[in-house]
C-alpha positions in Angstrom: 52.8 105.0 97.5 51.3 102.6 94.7 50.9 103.1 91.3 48.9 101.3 89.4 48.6 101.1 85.5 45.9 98.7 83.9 45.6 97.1 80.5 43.4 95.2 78.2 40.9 96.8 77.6 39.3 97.5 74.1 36.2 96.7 71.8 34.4 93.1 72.3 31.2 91.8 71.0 28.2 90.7 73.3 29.1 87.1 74.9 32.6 88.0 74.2 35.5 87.7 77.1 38.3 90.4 77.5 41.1 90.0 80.2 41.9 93.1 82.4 45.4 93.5 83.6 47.1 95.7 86.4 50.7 96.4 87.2 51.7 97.9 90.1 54.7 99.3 91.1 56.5 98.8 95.1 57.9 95.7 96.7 55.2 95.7 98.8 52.4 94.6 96.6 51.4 91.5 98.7 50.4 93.4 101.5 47.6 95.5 99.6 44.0 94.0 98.5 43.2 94.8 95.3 39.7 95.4 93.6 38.6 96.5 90.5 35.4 99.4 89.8 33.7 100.6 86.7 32.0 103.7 86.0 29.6 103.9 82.5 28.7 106.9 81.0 26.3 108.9 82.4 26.2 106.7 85.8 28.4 106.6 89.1 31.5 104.7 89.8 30.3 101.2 91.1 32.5 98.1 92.5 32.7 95.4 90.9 35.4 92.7 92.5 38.7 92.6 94.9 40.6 90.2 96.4 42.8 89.8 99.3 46.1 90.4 99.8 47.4 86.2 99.6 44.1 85.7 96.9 42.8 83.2 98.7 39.7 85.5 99.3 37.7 87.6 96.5 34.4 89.5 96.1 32.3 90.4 93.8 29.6 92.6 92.6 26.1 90.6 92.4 25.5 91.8 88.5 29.1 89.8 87.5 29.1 87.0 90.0 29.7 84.1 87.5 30.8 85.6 84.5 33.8 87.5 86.2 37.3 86.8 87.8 39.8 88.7 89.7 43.4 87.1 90.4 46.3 88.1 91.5 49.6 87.1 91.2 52.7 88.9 93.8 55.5 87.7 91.8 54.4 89.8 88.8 52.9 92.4 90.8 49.5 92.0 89.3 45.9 91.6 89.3 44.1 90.3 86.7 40.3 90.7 85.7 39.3 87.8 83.7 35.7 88.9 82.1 33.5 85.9 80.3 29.9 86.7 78.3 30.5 90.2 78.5 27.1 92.4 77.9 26.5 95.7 76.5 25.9 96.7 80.2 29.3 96.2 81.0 30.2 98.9 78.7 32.8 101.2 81.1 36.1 102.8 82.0 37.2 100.3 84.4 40.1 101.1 87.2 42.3 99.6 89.1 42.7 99.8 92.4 45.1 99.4 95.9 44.4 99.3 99.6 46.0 99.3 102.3 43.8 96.9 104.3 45.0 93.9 103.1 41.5 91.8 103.9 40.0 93.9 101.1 36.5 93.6 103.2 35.9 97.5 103.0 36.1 97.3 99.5 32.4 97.9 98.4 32.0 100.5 101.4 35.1 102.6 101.1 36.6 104.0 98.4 40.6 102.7 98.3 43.7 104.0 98.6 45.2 103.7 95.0 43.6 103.9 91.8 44.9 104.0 88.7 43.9 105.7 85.6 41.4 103.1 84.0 40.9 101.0 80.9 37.8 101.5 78.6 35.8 98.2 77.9 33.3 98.5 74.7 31.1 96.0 74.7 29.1 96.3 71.4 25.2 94.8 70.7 
């Protein structure tokens, strides 16, 4: 069992950055992939990164390729989502989010394991 309890979120202006962080509990963080997904008002819960489980491999969502970052670092027990010219779009409760296939190739395909409870990102106009 993982649990998984993100920060950083909050209010940011158009073009702004914000840094999303995750903490998970268990010794056996390095052997999960971990991802990040959003879900905006009104609209359904959509993927937007993950990595593997030594970071050497991440993924993205086309619409933040560029302008976001996932990290990850197993001594801390945490993934990080660094997010750079943030747009109104972006606007969303964003969670955080474990699997137990360590490649973290299913990621956009399969819902994971482990989610936590999310962070809201405001991104204001």
């Amino acid at each position: 069992q993982v649990q998984l309890v993100e920060s950083g979120g909050g209010l940011v202006q158009a073009g702004g950055s914000l840094r999303l962080s995750c903490a998970a509990s268990g010794r056996t963080f390095s052997s999960y992939a971990m991802g990040w997904f959003r879900q905006a008002p009104g609209k359904e819960r959509e993927f937007v990164a993950a990595i593997n489980w030594s970071g050497y491999s991440t993924y993205y969502a086309d619409f933040v390729k560029g302008r976001f970052t996932i990290s990850r670092d197993n001594a801390k027990n945490t993934v990080y989502l660094q997010m750079n010219s943030l747009k109104p779009e972006d606007t969303a409760v964003y969670y955080c989010t474990a699997d137990r296939d360590p490649t973290a190739l299913g990621f956009s395909v399969v819902a994971p394991d482990y989610w936590g409870k999310g962070t809201l990102v405001t991104v204001s106009s």
